[in-house]
NUTIMAR-40668 format. One record per residue: x, y, z of N, C-alpha, C in turn; chain; residue in one letter. Coordinates in steps of 0.02 Angstrom, whole numbers, plus 50000, padded with zeros to 5 digits. Layout:
N
NODE, X, Y, Z, X, Y, Z, X, Y, Z, A, A
...
This chain:
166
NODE, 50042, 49941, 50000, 50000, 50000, 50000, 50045, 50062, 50000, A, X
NODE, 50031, 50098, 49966, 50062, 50184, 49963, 50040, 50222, 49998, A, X
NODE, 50078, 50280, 50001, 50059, 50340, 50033, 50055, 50401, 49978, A, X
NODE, 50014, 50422, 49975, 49982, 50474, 49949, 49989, 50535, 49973, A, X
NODE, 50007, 50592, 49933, 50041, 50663, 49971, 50014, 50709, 49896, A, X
NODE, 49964, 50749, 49936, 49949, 50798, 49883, 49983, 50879, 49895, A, X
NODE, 49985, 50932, 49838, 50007, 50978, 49847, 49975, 51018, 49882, A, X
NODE, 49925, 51020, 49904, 49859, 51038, 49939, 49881, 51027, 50016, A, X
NODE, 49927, 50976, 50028, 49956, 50976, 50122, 49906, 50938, 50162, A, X
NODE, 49887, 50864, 50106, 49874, 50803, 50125, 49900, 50746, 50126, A, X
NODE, 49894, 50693, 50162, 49939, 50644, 50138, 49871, 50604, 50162, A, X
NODE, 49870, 50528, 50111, 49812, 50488, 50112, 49856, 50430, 50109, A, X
NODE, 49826, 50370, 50162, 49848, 50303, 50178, 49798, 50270, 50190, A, X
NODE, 49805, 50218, 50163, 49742, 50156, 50169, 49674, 50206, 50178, A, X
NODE, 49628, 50178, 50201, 49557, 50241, 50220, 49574, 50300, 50268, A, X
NODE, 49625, 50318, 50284, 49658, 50386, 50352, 49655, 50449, 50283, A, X
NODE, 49656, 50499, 50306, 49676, 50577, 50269, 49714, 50602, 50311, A, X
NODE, 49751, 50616, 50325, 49802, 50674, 50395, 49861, 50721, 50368, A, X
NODE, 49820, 50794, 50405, 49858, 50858, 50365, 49944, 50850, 50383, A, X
NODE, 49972, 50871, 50308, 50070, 50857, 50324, 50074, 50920, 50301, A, X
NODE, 50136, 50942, 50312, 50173, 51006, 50297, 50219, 50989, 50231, A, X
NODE, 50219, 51019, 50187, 50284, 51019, 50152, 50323, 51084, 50135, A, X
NODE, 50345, 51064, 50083, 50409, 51112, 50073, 50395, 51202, 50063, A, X
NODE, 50419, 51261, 50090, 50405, 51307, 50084, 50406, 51353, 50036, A, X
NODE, 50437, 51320, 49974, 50449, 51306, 49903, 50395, 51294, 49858, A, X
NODE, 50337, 51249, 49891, 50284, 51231, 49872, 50304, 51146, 49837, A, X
NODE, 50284, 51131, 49761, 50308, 51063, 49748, 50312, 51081, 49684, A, X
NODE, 50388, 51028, 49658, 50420, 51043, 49602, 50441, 50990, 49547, A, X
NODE, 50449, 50979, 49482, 50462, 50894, 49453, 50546, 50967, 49448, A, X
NODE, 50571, 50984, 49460, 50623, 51006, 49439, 50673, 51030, 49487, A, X
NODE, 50661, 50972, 49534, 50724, 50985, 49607, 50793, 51016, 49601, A, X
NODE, 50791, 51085, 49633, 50865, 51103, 49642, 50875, 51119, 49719, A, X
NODE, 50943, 51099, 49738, 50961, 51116, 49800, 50974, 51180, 49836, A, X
NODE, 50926, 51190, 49876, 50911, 51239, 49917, 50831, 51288, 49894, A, X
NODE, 50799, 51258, 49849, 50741, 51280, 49828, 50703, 51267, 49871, A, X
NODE, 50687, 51264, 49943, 50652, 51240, 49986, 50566, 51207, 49954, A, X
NODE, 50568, 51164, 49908, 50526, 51153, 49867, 50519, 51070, 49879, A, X
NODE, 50474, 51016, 49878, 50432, 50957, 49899, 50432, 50917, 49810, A, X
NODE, 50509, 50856, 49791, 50489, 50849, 49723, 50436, 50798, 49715, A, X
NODE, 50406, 50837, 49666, 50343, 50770, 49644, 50386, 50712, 49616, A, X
NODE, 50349, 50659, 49605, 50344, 50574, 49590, 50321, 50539, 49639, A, X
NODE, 50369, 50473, 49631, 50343, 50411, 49651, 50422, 50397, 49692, A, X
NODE, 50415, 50395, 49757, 50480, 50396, 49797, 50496, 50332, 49850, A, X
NODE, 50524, 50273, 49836, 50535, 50216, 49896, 50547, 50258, 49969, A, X
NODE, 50529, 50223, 49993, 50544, 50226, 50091, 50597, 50194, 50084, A, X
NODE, 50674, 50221, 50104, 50727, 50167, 50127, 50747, 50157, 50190, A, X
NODE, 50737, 50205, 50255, 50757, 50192, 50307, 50729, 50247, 50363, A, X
NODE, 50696, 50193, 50407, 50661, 50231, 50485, 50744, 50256, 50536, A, X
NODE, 50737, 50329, 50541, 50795, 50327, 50594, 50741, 50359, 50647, A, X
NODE, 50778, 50371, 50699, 50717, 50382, 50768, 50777, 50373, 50843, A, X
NODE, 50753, 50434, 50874, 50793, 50469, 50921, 50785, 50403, 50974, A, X
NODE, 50804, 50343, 51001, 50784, 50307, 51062, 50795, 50353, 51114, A, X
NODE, 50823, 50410, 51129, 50798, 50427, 51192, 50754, 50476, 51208, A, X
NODE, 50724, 50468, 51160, 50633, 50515, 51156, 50584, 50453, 51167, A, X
NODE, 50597, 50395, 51108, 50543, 50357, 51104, 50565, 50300, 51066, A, X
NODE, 50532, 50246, 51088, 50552, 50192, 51059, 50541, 50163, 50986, A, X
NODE, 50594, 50105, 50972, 50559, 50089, 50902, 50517, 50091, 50875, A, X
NODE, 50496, 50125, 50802, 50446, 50113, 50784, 50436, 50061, 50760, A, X
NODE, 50367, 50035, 50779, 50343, 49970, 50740, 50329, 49980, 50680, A, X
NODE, 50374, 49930, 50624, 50368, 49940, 50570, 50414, 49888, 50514, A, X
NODE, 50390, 49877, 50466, 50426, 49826, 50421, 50521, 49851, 50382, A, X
NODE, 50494, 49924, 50382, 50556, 49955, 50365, 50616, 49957, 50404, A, X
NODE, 50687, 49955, 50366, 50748, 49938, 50392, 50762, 50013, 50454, A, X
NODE, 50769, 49976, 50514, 50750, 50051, 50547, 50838, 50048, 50591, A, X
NODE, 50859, 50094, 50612, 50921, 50118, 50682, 50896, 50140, 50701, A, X
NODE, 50929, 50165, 50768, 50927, 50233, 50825, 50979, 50290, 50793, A, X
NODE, 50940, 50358, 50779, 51012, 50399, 50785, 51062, 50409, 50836, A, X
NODE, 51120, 50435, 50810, 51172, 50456, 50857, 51187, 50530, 50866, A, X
NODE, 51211, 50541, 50909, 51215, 50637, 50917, 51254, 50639, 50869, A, X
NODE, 51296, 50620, 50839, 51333, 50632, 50772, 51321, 50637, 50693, A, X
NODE, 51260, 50596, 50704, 51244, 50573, 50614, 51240, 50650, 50586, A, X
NODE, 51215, 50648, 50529, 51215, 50704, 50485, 51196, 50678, 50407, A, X
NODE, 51178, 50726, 50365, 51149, 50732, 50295, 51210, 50770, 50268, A, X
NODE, 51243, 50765, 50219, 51276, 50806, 50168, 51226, 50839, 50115, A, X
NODE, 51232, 50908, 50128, 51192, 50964, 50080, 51251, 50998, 50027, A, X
NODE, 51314, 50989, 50005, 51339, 51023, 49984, 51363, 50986, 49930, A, X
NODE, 51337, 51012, 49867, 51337, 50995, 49801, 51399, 50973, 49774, A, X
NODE, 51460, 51002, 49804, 51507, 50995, 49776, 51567, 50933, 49804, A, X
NODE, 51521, 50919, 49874, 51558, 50868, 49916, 51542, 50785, 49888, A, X
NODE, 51609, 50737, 49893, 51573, 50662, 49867, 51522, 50640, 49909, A, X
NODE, 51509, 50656, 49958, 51460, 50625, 49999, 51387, 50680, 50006, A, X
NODE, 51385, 50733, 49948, 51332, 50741, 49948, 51260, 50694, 49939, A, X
NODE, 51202, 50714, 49967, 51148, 50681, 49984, 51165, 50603, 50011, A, X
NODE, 51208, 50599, 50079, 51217, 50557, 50067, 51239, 50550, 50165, A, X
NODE, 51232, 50499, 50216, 51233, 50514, 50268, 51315, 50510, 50309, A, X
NODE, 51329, 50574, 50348, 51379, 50577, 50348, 51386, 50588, 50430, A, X
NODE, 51449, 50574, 50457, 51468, 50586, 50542, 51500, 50644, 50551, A, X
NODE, 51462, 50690, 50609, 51493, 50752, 50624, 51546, 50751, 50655, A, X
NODE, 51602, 50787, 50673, 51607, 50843, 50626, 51634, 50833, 50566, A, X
NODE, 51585, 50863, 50498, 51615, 50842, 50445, 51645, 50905, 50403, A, X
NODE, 51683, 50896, 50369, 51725, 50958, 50330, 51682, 50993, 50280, A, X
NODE, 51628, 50967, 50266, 51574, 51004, 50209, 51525, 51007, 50241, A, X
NODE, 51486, 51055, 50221, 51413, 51082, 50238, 51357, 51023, 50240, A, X
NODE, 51336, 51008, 50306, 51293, 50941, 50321, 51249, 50962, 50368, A, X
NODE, 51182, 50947, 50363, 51130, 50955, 50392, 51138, 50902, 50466, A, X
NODE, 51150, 50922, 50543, 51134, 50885, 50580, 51065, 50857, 50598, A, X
NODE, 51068, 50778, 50601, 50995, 50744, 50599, 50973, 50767, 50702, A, X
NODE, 51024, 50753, 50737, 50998, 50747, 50828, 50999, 50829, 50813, A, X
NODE, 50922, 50854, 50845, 50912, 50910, 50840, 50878, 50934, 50914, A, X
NODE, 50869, 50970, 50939, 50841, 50994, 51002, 50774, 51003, 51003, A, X
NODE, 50752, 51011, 50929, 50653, 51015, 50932, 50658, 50943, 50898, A, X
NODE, 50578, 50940, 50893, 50558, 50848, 50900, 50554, 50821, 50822, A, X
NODE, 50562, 50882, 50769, 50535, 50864, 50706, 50584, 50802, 50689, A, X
NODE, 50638, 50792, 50716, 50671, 50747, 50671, 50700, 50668, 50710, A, X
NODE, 50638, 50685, 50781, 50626, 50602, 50833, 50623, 50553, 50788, A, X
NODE, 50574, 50565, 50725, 50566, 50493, 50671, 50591, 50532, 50592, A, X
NODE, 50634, 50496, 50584, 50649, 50510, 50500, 50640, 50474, 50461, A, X
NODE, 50615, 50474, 50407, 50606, 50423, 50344, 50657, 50445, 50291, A, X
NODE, 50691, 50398, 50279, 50758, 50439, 50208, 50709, 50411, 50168, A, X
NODE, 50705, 50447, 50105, 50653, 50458, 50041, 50723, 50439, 49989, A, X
NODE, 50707, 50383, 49951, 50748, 50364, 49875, 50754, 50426, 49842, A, X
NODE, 50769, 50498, 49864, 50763, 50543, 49808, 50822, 50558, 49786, A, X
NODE, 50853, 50564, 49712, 50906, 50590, 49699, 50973, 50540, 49737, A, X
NODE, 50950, 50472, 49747, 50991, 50425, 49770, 51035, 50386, 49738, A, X
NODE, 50983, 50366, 49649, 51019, 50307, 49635, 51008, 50328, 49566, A, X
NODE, 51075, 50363, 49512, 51147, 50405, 49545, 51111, 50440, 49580, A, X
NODE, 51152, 50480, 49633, 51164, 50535, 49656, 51186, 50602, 49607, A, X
NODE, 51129, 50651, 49596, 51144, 50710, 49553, 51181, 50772, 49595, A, X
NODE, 51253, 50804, 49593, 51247, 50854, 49626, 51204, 50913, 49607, A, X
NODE, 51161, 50941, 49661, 51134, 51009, 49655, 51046, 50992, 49640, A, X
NODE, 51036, 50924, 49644, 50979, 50875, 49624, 50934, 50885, 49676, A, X
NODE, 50946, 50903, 49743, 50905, 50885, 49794, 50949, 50847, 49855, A, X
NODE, 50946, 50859, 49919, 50994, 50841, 49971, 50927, 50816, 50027, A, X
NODE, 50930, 50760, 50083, 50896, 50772, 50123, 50842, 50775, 50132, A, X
NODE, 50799, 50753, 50079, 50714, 50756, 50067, 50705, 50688, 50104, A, X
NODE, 50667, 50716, 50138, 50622, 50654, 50204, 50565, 50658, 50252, A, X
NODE, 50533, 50604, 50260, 50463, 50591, 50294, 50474, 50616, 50354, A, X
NODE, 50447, 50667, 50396, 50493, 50673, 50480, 50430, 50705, 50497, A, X
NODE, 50433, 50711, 50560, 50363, 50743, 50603, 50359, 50809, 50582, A, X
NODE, 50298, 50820, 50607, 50297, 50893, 50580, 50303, 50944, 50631, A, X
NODE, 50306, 51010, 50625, 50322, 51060, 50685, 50238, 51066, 50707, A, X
NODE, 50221, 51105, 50781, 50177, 51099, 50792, 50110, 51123, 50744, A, X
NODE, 50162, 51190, 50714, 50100, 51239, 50684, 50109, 51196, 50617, A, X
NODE, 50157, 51168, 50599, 50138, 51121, 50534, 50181, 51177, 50498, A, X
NODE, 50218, 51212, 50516, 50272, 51257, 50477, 50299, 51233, 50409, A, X
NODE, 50295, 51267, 50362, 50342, 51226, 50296, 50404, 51200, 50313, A, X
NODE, 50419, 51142, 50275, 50507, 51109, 50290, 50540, 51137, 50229, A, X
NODE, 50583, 51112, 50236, 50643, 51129, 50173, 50639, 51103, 50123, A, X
NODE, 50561, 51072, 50104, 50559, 51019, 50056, 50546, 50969, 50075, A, X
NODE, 50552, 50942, 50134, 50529, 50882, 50144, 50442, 50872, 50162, A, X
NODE, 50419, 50807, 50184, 50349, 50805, 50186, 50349, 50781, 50273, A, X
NODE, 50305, 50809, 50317, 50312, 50797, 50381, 50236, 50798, 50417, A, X
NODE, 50248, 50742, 50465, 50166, 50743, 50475, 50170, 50722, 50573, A, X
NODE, 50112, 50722, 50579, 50110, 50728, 50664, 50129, 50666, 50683, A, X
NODE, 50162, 50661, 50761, 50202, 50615, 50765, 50141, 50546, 50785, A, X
NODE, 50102, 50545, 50787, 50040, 50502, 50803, 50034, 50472, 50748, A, X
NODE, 50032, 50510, 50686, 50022, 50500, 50617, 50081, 50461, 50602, A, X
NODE, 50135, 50483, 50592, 50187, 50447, 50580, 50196, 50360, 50622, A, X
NODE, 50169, 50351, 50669, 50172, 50306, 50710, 50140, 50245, 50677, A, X
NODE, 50070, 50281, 50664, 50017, 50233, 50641, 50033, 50217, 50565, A, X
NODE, 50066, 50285, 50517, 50069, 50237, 50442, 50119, 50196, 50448, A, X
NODE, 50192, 50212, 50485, 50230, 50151, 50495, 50233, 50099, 50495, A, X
NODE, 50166, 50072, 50556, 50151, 50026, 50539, 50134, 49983, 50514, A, X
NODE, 50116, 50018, 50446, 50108, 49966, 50391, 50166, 49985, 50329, A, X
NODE, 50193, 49989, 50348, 50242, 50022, 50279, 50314, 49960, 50288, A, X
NODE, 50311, 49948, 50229, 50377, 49890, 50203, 50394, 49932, 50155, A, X
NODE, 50466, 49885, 50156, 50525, 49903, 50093, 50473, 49929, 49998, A, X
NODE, 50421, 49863, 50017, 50382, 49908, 49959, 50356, 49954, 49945, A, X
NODE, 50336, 49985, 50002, 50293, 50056, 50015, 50343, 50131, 49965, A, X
NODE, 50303, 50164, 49940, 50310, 50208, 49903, 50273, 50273, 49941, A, X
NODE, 50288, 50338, 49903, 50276, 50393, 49937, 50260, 50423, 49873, A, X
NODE, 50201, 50438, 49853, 50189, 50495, 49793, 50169, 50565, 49794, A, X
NODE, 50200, 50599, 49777, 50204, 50671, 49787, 50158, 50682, 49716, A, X
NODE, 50106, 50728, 49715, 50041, 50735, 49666, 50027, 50811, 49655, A, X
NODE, 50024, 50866, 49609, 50018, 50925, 49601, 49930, 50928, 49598, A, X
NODE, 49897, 50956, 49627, 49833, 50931, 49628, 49803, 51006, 49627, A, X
């Protein structure tokens, strides 16, 4: 079963509807890095990360860890390990994942711009909770942490994520 994400700042799963935030960019088929913009398609789920000392595993079919105060995202186009997960402190410009607000307790890494890797393609696009007021992300798609709990639970390696201009 998929997940369904309209440009409208819905996301639809099995019979559920529950409002997500995306990108402050709005949504784009023409991803560039730092466009704070949400790219449309059809996107695999590859990996649950999730803070264990907030909350426990999520239940779920997907290949999941605990983060570490170290992990990190590479955002910098010009580095080899752009879009790509890296240990702080790193010598290029990298988004830290352990953050002090809750948006990023559950992360979903999104197949985007993965397989090649494009520099300047898109860095860091992922499923993560959303802020309270539902604030735009940087592009990514983010939904309440209740929400996130419950589609988890049904989401396997097959599960897809479609981003829809509606």
């Amino acid at each position: 079963m998929d997940i369904r994400v309209t440009s409208t700042g819905y996301l639809f799963f099995g019979a559920r509807t529950f409002r997500c935030a995306l990108g402050r960019g709005g949504v784009t088929r023409d991803k560039v890095e730092g466009d704070g913009a949400t790219p449309l398609g059809r996107w695999p789920l590859r990996c649950v990360l999730y803070r264990a000392d907030r909350l426990a595993p999520p239940d779920t079919k997907l290949p999941s860890r605990a983060l570490a105060k170290q992990d990190g995202w590479c955002d910098a186009p010009a580095d080899i390990s752009y879009n790509l997960p890296v240990t702080h402190p790193y010598p290029a410009r990298a988004e830290r994942l352990w953050r002090d607000d809750s948006v990023y307790d559950i992360i979903v890494t999104l197949g985007i711009n993965d397989d090649p890797v494009i520099p300047g393609k898109g860095s860091a696009i992922f499923f993560h909770l959303a802020a309270p007021d539902y604030t735009p992300t940087e592009g990514c798609i983010a939904v309440a942490k209740q929400d996130m709990i419950h589609i988890l639970n049904s989401c396997s390696p097959a599960t897809h994520i479609n981003v829809e201009a509606v």
